[in-house]
N, CA, C and O atoms as a Tripos MOL2 file, in Angstrom:
@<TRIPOS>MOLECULE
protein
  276   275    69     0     0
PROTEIN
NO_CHARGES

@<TRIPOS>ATOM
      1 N           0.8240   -1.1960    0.0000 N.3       1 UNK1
      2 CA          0.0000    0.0000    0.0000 C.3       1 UNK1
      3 C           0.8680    1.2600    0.0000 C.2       1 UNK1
      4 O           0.5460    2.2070   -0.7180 O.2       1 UNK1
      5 N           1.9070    1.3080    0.7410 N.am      2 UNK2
      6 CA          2.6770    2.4210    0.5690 C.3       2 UNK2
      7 C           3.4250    2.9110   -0.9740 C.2       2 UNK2
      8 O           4.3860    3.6790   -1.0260 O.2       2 UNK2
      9 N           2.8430    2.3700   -2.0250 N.am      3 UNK3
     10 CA          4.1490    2.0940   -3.1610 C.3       3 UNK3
     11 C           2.4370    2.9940   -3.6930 C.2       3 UNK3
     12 O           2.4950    4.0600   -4.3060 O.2       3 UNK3
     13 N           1.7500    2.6670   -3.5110 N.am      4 UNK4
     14 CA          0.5670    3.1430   -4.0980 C.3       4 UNK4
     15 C           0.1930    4.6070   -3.7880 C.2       4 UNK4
     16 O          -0.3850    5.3630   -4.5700 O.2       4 UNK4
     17 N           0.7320    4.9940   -2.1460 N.am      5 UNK5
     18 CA          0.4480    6.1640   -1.6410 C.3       5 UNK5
     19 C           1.6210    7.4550   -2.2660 C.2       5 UNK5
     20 O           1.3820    8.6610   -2.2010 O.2       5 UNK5
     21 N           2.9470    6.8170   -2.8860 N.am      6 UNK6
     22 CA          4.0720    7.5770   -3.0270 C.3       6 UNK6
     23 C           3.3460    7.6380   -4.5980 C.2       6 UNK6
     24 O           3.0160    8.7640   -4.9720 O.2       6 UNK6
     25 N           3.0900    6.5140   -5.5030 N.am      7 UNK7
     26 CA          2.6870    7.1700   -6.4550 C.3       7 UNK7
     27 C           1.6590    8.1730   -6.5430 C.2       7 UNK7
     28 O           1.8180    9.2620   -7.0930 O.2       7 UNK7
     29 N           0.8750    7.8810   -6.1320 N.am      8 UNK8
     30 CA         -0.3280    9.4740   -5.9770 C.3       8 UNK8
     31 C           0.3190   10.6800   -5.7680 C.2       8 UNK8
     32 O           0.1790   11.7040   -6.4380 O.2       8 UNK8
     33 N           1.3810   10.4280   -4.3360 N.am      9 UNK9
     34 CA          2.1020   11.4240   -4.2420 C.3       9 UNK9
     35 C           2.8380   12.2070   -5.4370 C.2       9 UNK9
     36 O           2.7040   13.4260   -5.5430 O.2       9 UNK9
     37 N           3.3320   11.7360   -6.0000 N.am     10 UNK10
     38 CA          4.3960   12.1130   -7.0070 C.3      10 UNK10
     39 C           3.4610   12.4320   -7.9420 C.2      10 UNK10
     40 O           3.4890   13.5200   -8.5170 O.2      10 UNK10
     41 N           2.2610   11.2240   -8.2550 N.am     11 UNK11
     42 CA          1.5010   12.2610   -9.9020 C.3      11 UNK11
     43 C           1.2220   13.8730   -8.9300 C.2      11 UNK11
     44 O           1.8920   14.8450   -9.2780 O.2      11 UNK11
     45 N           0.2890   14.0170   -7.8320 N.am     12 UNK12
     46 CA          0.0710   15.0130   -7.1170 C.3      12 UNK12
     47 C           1.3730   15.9700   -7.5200 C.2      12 UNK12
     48 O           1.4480   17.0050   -8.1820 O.2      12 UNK12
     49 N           2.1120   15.3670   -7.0030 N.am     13 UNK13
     50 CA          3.0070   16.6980   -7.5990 C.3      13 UNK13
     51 C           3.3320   17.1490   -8.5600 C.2      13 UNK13
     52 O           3.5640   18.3550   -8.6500 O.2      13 UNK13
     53 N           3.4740   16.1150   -9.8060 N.am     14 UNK14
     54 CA          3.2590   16.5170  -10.9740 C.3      14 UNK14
     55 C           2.6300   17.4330  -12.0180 C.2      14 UNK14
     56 O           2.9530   18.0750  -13.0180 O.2      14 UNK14
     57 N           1.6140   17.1720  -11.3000 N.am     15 UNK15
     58 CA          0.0030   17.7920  -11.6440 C.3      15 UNK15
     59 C           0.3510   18.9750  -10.9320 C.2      15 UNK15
     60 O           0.1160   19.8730  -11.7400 O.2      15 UNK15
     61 N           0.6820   19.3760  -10.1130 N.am     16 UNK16
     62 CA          0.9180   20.4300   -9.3590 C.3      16 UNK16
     63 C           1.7910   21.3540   -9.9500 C.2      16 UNK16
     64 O           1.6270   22.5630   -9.7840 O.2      16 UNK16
     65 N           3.0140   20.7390  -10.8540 N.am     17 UNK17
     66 CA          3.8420   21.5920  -11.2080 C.3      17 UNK17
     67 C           3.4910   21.9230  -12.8650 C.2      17 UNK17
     68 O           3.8670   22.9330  -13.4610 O.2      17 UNK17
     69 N           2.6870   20.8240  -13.4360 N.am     18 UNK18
     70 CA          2.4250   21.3130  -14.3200 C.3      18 UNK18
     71 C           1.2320   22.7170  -14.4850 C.2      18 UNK18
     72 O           1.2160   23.6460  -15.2920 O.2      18 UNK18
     73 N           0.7140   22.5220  -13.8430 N.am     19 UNK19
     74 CA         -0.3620   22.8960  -13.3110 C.3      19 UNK19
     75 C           0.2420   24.8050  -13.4220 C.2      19 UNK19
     76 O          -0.3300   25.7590  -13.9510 O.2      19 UNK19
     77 N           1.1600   24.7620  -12.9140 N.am     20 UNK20
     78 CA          1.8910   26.1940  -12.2250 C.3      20 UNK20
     79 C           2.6400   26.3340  -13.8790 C.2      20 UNK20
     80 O           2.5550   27.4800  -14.3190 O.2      20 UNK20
     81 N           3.1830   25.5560  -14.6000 N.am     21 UNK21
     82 CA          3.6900   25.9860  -15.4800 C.3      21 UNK21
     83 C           2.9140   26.0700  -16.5830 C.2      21 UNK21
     84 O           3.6200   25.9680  -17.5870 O.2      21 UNK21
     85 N           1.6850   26.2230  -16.8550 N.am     22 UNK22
     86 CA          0.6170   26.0880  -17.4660 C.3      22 UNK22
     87 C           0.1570   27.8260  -17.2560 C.2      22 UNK22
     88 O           0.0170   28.5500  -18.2420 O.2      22 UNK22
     89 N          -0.0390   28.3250  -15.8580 N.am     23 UNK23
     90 CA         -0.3000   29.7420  -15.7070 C.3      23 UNK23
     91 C           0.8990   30.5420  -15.6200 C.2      23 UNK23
     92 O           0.8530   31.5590  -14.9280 O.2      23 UNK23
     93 N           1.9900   30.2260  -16.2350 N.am     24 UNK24
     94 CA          2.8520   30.8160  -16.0460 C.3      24 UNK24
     95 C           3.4260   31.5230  -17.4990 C.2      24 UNK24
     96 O           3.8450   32.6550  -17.7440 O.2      24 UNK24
     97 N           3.2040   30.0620  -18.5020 N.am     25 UNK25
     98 CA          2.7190   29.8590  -19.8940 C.3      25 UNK25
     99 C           1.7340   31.2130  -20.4400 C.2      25 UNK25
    100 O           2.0180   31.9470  -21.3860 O.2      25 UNK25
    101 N           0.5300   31.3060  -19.5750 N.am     26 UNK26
    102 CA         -0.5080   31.4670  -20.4650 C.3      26 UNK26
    103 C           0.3620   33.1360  -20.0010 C.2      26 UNK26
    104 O           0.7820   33.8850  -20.8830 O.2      26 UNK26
    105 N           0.5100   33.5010  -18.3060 N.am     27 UNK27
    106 CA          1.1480   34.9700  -18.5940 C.3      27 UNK27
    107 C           2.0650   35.7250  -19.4340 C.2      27 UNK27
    108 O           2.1960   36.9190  -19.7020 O.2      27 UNK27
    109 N           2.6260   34.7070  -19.7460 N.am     28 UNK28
    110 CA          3.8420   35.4280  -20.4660 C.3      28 UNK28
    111 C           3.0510   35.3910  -21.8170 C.2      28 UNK28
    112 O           3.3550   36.3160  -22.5700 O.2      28 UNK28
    113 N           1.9100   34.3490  -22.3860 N.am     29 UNK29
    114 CA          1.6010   34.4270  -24.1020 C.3      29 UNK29
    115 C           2.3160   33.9430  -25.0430 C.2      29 UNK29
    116 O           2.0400   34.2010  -26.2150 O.2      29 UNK29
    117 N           3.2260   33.2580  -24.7490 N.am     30 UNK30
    118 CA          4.5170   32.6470  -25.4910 C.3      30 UNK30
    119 C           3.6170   31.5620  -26.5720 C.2      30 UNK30
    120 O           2.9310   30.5910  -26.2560 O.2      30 UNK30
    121 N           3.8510   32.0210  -27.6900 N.am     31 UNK31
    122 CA          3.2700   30.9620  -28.7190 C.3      31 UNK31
    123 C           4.4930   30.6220  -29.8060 C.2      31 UNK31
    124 O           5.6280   31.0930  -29.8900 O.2      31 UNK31
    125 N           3.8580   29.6950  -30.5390 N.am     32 UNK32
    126 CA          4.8170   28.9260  -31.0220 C.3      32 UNK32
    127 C           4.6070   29.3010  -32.8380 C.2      32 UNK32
    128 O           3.3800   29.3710  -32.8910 O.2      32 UNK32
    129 N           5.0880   29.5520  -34.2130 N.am     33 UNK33
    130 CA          4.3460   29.9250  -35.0990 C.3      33 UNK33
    131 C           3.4640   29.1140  -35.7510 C.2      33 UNK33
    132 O           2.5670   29.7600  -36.2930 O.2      33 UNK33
    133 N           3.3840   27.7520  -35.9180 N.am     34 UNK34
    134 CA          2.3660   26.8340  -36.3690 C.3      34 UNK34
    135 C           1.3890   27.0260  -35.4060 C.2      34 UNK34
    136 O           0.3430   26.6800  -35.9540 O.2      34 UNK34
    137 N           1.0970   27.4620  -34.0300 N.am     35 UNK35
    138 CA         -0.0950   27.6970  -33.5330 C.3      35 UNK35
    139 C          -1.2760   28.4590  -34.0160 C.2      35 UNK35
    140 O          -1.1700   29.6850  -34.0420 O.2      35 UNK35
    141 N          -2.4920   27.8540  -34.4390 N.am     36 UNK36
    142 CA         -3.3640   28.6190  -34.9710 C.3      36 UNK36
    143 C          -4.7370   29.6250  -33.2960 C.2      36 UNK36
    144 O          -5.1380   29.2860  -32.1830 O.2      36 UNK36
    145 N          -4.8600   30.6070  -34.0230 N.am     37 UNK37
    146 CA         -5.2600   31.8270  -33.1300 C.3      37 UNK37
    147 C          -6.5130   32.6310  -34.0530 C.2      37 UNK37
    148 O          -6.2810   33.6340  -34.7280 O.2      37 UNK37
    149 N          -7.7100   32.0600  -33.9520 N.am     38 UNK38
    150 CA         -8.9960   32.4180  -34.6280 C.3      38 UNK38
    151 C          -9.7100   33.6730  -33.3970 C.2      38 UNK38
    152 O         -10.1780   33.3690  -32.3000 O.2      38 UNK38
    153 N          -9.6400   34.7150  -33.8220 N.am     39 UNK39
    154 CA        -10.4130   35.8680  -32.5500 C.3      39 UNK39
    155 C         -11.6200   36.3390  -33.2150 C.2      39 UNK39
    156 O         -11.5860   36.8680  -34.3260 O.2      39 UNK39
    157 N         -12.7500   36.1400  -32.5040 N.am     40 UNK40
    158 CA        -13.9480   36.3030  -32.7640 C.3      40 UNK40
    159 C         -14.8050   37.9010  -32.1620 C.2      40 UNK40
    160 O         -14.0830   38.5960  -31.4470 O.2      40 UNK40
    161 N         -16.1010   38.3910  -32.4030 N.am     41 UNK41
    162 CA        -16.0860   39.4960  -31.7100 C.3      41 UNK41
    163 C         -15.8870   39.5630  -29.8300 C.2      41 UNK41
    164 O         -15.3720   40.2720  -28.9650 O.2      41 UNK41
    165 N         -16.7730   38.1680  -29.9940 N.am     42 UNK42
    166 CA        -16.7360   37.8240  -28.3600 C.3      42 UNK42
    167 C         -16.1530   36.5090  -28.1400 C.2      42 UNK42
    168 O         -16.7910   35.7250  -27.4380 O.2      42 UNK42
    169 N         -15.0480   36.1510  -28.6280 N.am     43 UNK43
    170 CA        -14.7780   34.7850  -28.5010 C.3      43 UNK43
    171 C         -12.7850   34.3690  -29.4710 C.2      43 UNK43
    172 O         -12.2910   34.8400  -30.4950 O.2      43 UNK43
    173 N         -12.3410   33.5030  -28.6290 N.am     44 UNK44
    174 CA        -11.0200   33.1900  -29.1370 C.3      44 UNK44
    175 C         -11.0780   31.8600  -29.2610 C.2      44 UNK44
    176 O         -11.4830   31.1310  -28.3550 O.2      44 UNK44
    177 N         -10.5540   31.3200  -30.7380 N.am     45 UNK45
    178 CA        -10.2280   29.9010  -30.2810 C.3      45 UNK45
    179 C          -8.6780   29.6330  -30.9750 C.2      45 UNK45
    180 O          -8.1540   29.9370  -32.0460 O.2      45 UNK45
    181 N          -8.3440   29.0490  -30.0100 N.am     46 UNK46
    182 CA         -6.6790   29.0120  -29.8320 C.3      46 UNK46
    183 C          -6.5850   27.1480  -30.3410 C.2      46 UNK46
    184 O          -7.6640   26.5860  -30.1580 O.2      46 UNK46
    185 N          -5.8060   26.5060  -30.7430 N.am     47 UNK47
    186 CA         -5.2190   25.4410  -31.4830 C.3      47 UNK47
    187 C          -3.6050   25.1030  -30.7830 C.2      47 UNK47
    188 O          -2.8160   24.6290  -31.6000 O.2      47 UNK47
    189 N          -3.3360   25.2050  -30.0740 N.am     48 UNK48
    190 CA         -1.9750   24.7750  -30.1570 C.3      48 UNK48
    191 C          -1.2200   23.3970  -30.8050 C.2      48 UNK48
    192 O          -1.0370   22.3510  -30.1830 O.2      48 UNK48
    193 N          -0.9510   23.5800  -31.7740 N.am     49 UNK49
    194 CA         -0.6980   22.7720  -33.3780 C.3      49 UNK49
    195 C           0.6410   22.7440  -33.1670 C.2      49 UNK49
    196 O           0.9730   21.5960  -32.8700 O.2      49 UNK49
    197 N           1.5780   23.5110  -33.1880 N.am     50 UNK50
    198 CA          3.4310   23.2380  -33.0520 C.3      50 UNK50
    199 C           3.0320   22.6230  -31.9980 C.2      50 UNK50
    200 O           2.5150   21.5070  -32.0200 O.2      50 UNK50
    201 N           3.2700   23.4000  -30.8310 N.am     51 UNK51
    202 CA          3.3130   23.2280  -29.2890 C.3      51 UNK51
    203 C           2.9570   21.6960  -29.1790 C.2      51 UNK51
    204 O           3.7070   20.8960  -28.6190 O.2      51 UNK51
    205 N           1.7330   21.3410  -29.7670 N.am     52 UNK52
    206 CA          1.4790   20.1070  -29.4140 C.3      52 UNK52
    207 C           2.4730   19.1930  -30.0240 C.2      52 UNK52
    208 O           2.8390   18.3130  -29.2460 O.2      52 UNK52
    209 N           3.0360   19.1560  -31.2610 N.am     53 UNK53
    210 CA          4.0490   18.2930  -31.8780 C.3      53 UNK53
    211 C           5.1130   18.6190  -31.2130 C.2      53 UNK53
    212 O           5.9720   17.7380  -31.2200 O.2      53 UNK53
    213 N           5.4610   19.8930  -30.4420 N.am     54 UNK54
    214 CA          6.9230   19.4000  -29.9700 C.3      54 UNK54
    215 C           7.0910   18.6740  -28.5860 C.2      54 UNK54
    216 O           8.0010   17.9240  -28.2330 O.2      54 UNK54
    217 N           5.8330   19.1450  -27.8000 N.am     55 UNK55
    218 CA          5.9650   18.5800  -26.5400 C.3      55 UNK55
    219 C           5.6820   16.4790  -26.6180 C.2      55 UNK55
    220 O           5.9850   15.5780  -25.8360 O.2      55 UNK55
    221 N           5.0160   16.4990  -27.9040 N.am     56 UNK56
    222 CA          4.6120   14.9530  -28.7110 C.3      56 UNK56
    223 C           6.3440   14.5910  -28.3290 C.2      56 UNK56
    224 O           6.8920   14.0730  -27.3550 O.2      56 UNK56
    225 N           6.7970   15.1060  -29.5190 N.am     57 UNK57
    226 CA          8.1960   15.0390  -29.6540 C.3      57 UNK57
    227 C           9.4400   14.8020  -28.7430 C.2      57 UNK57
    228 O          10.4740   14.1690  -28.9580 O.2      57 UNK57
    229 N           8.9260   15.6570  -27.4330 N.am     58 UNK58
    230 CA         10.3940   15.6840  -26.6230 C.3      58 UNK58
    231 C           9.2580   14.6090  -25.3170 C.2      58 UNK58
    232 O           9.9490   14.1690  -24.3980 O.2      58 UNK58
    233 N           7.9240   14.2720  -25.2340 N.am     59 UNK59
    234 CA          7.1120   13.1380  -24.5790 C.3      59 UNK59
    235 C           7.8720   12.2530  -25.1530 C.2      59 UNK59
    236 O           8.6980   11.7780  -24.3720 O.2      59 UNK59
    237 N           7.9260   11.7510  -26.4590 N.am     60 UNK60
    238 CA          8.3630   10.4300  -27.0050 C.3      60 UNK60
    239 C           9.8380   10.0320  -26.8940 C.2      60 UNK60
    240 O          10.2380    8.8730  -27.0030 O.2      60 UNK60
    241 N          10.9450   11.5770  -26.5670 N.am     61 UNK61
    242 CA         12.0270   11.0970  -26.4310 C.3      61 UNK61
    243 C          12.6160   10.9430  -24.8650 C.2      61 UNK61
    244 O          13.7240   10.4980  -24.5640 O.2      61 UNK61
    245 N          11.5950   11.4220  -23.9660 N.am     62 UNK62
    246 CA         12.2370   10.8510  -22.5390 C.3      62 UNK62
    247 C          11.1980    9.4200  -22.3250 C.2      62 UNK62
    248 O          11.2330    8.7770  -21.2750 O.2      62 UNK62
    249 N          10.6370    9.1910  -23.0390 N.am     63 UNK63
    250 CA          9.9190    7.5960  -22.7780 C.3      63 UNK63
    251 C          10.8390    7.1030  -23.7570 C.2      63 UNK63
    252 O          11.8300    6.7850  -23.1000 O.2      63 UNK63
    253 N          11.0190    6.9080  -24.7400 N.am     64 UNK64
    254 CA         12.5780    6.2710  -25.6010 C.3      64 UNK64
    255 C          13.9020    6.2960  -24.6120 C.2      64 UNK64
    256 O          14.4860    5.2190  -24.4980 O.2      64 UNK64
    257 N          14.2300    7.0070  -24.1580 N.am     65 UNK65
    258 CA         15.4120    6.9970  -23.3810 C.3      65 UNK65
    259 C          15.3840    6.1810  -22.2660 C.2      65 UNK65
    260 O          16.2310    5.3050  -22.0910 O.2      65 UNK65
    261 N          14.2030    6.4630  -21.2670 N.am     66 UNK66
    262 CA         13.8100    6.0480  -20.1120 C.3      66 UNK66
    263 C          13.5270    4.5050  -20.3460 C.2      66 UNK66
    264 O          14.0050    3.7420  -19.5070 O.2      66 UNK66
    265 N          12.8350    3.9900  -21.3440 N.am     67 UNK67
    266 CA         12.8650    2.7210  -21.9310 C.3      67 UNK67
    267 C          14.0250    1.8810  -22.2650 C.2      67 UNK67
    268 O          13.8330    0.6850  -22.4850 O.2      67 UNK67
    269 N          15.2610    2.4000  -22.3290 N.am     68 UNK68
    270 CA         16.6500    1.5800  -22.7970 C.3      68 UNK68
    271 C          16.7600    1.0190  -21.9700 C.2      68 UNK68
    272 O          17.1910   -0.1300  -22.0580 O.2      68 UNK68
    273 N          16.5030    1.4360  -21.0830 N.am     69 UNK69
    274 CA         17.5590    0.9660  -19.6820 C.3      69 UNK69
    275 C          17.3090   -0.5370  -19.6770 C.2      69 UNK69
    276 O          17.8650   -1.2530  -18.8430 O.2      69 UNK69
@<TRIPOS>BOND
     1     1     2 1
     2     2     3 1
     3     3     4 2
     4     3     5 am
     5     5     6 1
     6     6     7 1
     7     7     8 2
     8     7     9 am
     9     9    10 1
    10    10    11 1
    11    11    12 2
    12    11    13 am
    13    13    14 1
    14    14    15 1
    15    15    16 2
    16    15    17 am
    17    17    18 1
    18    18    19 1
    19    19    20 2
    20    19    21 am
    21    21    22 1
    22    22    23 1
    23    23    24 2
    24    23    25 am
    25    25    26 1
    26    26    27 1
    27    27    28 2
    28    27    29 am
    29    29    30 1
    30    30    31 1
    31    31    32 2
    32    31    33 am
    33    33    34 1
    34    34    35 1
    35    35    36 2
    36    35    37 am
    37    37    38 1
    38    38    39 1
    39    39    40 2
    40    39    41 am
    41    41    42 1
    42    42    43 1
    43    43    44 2
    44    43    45 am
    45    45    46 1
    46    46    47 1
    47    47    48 2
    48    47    49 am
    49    49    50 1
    50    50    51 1
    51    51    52 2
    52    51    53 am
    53    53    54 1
    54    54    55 1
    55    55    56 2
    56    55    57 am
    57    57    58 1
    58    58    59 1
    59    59    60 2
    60    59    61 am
    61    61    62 1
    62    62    63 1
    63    63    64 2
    64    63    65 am
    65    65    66 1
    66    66    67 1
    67    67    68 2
    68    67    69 am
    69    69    70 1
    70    70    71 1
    71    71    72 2
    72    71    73 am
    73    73    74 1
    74    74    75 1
    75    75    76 2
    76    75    77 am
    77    77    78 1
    78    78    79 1
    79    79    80 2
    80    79    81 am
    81    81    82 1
    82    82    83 1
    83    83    84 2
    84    83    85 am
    85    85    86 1
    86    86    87 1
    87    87    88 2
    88    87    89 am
    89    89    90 1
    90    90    91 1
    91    91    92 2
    92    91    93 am
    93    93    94 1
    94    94    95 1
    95    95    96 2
    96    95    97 am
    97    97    98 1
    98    98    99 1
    99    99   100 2
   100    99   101 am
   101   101   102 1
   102   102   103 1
   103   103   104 2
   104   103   105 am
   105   105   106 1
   106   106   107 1
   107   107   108 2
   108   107   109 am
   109   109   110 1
   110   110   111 1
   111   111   112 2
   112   111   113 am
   113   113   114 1
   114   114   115 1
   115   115   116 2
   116   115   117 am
   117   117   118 1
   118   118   119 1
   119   119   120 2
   120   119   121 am
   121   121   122 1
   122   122   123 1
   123   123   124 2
   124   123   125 am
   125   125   126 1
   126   126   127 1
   127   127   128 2
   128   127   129 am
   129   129   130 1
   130   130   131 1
   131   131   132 2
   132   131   133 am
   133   133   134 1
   134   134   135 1
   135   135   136 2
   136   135   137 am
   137   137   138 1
   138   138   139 1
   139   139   140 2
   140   139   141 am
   141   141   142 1
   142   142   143 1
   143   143   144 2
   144   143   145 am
   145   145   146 1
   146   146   147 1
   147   147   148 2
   148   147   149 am
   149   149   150 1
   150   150   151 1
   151   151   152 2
   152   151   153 am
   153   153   154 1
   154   154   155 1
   155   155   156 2
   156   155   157 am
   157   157   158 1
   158   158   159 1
   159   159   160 2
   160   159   161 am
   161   161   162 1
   162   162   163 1
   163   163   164 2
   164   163   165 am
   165   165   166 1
   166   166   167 1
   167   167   168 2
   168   167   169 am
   169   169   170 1
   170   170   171 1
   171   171   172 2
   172   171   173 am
   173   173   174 1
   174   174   175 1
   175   175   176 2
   176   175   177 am
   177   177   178 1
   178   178   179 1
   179   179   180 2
   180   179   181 am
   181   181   182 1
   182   182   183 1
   183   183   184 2
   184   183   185 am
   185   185   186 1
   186   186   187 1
   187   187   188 2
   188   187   189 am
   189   189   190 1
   190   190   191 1
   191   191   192 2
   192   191   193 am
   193   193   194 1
   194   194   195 1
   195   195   196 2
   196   195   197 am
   197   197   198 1
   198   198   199 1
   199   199   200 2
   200   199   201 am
   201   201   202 1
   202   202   203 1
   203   203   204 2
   204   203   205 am
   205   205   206 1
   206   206   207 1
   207   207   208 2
   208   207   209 am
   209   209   210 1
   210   210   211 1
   211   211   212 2
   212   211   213 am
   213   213   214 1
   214   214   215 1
   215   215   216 2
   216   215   217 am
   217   217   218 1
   218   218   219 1
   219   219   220 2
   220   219   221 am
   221   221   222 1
   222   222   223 1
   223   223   224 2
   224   223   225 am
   225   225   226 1
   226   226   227 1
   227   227   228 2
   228   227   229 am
   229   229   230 1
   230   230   231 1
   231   231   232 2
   232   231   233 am
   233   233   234 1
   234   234   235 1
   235   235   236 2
   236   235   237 am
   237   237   238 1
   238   238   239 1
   239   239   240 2
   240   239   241 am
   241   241   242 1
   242   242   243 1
   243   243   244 2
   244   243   245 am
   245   245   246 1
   246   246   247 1
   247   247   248 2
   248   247   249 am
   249   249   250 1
   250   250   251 1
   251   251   252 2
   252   251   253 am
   253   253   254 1
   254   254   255 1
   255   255   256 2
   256   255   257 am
   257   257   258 1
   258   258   259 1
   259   259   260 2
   260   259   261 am
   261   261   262 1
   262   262   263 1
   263   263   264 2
   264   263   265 am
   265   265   266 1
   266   266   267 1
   267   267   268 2
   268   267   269 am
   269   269   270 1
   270   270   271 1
   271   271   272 2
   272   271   273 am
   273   273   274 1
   274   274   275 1
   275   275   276 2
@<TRIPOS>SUBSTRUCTURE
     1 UNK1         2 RESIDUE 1 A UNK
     2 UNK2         6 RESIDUE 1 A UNK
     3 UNK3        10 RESIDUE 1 A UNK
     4 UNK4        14 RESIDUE 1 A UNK
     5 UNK5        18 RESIDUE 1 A UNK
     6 UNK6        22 RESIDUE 1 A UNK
     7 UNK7        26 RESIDUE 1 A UNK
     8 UNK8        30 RESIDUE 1 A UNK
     9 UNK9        34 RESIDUE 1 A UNK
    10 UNK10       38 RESIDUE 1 A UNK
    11 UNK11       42 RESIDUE 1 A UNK
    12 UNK12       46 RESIDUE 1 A UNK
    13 UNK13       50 RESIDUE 1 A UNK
    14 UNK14       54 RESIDUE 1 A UNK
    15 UNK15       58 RESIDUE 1 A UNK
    16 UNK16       62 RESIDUE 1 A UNK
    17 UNK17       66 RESIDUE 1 A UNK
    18 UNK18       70 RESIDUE 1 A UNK
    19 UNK19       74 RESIDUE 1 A UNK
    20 UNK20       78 RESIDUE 1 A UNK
    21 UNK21       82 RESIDUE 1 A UNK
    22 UNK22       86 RESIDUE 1 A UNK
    23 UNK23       90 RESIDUE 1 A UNK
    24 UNK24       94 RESIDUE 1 A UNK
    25 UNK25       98 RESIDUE 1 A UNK
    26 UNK26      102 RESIDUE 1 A UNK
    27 UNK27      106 RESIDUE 1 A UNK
    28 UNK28      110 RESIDUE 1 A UNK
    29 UNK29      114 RESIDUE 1 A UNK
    30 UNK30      118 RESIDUE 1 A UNK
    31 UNK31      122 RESIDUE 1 A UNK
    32 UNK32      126 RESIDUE 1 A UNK
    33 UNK33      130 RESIDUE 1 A UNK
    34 UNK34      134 RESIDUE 1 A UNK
    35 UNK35      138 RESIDUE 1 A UNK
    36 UNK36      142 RESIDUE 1 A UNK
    37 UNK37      146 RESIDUE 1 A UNK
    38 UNK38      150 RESIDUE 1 A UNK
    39 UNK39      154 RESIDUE 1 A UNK
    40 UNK40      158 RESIDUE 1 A UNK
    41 UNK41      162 RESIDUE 1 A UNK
    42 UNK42      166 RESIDUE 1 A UNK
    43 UNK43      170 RESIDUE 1 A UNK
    44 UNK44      174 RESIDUE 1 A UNK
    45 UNK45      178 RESIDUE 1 A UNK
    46 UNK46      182 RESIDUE 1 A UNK
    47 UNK47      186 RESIDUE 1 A UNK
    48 UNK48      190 RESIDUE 1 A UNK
    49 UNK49      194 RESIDUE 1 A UNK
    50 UNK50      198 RESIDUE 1 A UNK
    51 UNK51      202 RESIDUE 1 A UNK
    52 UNK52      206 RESIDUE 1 A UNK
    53 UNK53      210 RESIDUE 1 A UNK
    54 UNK54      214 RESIDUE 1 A UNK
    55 UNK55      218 RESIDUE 1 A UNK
    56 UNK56      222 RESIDUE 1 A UNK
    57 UNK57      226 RESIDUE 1 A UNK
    58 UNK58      230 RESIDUE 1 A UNK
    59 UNK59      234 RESIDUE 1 A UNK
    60 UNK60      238 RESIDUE 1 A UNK
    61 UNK61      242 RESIDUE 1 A UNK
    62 UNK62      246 RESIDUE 1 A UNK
    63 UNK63      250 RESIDUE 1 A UNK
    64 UNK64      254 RESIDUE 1 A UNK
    65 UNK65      258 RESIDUE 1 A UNK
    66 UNK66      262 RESIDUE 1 A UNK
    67 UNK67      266 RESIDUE 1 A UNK
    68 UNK68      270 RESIDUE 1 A UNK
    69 UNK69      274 RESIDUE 1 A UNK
């Protein structure tokens, strides 16, 4: 049971830090140029299209790495 309580722990924190780097993200506005950005009179819809392929990208290369072992 304890192996179960440290994992919660750790996603918890995970989630936690992503979480913080997510509003930290949106303050600064940092976009990527393949991101598409549709602004409406009352309304935005945002796409993150690069962003999503690179974070795809550098997801697939610490699970490739982390996998050799």
């Amino acid at each position: 049971m304890g192996t179960v309580g440290r994992l919660l722990l750790a996603t918890g924190a995970l989630l936690m830090v992503f979480g913080a780097l997510l509003i930290i993200w949106d303050k600064i506005g940092w976009r990527l140029p393949g991101d598409i950005v549709v602004r409406g009179r009352n309304w935005t819809f945002y796409f993150p299209l690069a962003t999503s392929l690179l974070l795809s990208a550098l997801l697939t290369l610490v699970v490739w790495l982390v996998s050799r072992r």
